[in-house]
C-alpha positions as a printed NumPy array, in Angstrom:
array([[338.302, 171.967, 124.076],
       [337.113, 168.614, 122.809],
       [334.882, 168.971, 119.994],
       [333.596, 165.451, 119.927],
       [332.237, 165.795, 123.023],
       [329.605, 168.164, 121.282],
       [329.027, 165.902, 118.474],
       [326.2  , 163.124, 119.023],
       [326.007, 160.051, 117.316],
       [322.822, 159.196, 115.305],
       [322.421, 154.711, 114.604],
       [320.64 , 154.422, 111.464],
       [320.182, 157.833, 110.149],
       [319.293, 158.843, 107.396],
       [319.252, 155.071, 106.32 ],
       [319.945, 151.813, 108.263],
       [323.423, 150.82 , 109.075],
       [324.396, 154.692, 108.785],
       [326.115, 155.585, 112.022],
       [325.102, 160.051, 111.257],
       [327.491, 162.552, 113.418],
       [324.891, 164.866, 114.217],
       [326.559, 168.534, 114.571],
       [323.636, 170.323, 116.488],
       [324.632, 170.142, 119.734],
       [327.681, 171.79 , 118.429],
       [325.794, 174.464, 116.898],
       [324.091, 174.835, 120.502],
       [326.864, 175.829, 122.539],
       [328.128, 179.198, 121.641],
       [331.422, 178.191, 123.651],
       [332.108, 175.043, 121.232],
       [331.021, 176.949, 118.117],
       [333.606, 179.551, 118.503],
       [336.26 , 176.863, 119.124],
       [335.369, 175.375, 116.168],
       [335.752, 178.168, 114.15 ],
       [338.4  , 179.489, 115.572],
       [340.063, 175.894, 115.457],
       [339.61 , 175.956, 111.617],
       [341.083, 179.464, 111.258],
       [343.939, 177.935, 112.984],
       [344.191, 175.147, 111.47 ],
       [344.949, 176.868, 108.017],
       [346.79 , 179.597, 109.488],
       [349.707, 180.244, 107.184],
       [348.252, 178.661, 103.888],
       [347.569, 181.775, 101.866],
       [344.122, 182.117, 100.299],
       [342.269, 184.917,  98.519],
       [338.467, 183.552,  98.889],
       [336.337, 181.321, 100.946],
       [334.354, 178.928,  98.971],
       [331.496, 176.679, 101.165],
       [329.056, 174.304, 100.3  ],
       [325.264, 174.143, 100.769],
       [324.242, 174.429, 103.352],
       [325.746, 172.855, 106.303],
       [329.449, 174.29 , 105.377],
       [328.038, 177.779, 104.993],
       [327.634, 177.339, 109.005],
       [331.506, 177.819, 109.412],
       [332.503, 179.531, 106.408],
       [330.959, 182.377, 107.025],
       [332.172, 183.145, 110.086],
       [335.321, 182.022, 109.022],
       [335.166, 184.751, 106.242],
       [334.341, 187.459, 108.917],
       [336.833, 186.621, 111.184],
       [339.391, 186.823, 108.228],
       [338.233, 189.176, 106.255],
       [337.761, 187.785, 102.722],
       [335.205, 187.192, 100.426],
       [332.791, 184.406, 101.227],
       [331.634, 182.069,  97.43 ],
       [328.727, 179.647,  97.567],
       [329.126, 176.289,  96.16 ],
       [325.483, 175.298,  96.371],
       [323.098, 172.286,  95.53 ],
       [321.571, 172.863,  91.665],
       [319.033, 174.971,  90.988],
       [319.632, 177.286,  94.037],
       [321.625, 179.454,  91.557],
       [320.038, 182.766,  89.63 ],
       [322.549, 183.369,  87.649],
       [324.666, 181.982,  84.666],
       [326.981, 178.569,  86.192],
       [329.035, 175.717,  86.257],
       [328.199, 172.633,  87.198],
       [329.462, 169.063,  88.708],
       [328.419, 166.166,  89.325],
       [329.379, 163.533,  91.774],
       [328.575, 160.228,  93.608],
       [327.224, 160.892,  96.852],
       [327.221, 159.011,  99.391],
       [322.973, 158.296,  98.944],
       [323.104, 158.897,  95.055],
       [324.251, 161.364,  92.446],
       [324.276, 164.654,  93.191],
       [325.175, 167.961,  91.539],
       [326.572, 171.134,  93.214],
       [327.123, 174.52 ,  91.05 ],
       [329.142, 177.921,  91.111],
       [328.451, 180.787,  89.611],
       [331.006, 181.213,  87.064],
       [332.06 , 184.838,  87.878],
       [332.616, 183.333,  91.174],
       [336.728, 183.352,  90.995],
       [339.188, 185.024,  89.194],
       [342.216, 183.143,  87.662],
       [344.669, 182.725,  89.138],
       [342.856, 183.007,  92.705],
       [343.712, 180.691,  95.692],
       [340.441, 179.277,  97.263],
       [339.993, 177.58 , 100.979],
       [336.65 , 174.993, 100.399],
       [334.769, 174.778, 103.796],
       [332.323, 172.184, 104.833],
       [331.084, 170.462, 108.271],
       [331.881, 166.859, 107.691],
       [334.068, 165.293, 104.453],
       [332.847, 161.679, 103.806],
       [333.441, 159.901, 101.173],
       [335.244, 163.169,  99.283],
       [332.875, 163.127,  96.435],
       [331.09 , 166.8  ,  97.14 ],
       [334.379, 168.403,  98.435],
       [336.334, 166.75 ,  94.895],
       [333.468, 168.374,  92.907],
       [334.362, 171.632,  94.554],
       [337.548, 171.46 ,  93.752],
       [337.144, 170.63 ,  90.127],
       [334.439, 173.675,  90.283],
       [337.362, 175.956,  90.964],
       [339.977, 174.669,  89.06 ],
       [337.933, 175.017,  85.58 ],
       [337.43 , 178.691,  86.751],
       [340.889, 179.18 ,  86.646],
       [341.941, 179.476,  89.928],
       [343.37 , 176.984,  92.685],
       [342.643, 174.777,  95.917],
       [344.755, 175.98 ,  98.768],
       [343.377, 173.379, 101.209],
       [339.841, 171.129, 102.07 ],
       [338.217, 172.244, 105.364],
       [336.045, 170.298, 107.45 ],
       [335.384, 170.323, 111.167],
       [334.643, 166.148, 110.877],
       [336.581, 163.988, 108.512],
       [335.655, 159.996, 107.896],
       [339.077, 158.264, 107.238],
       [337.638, 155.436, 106.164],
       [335.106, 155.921, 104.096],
       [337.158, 157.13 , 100.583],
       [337.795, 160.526, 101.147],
       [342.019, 160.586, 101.635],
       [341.827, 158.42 ,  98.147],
       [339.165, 160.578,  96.8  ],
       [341.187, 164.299,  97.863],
       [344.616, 162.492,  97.203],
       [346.943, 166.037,  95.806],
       [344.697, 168.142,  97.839],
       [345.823, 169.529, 101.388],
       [342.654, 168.61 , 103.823],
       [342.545, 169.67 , 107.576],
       [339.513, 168.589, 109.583],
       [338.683, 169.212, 113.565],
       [337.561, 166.091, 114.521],
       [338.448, 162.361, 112.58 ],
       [336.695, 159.239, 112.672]])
């Protein structure tokens, strides 16, 4: 199936000169949805993992899932403040400004091997914060999951050492 057929492009969103990939249609089609899901299980089929971590809120739309389907524990990585309890923190620059995402820091265990899910990797700034989120808890980054990945807008530079699979590249 051909994912970017259920991906619709957005001109100037959410600011001018921003071409958006807007993943709702996506969403829509319970067909499409599954073989996106399914696409990311196997596109990291055979990289071992003990824990799903995905990021607020858009990437908790295939993680989870994800984490059903294969049976492990699902961690959010989410914007700051969202939090209750005690945390670690990182900041990054976004593609509209500096942002911050946060884990809780009981989150991983050392030693742990950790998939990071998201819908789109841009630039690589929020998915390089994740990854530095679960490195200073001790454990490590098996790969970078996205179903869309922008090539040209930093993010191979940005995840450079990282192993990154994505569904759909622009």
């Amino acid at each position: 199936m051909d994912l970017s057929q259920y991906i619709a492009p957005v001109a100037d969103f959410p600011i001018p000169g921003v071409a958006f990939k807007d993943i709702t249609p996506l969403l829509a089609d319970p067909e499409a949805f599954a073989a996106s899901v399914d696409g990311l299980a196997a596109a990291v089929e055979g990289v071992p993992f003990d824990r799903i971590a995905a990021f607020d809120a858009r990437g908790f739309l295939w993680a989870a899932p994800l984490a059903y389907k294969l049976a492990l524990p699902l961690v959010p990585i989410r914007k700051a403040g969202k939090l209750p309890r005690a945390r670690l923190t990182e900041s990054y620059q976004g593609e509209y400004g500096v942002e911050t995402v946060e884990i809780h820091d009981d989150a991983l265990k050392p030693g742990e091997s950790v998939l990071l899910v998201d819908d789109v990797i841009a630039t690589g700034g929020s998915m390089l914060a994740g990854c530095r989120l679960v490195e200073r808890l001790g454990a490590s980054v098996a790969a970078c999951a996205a179903v869309i990945e922008f090539t040209g807008l930093g993010a191979p530079k940005a995840l450079d050492g990282y192993r990154t699979v994505s569904l759909i590249t622009y």
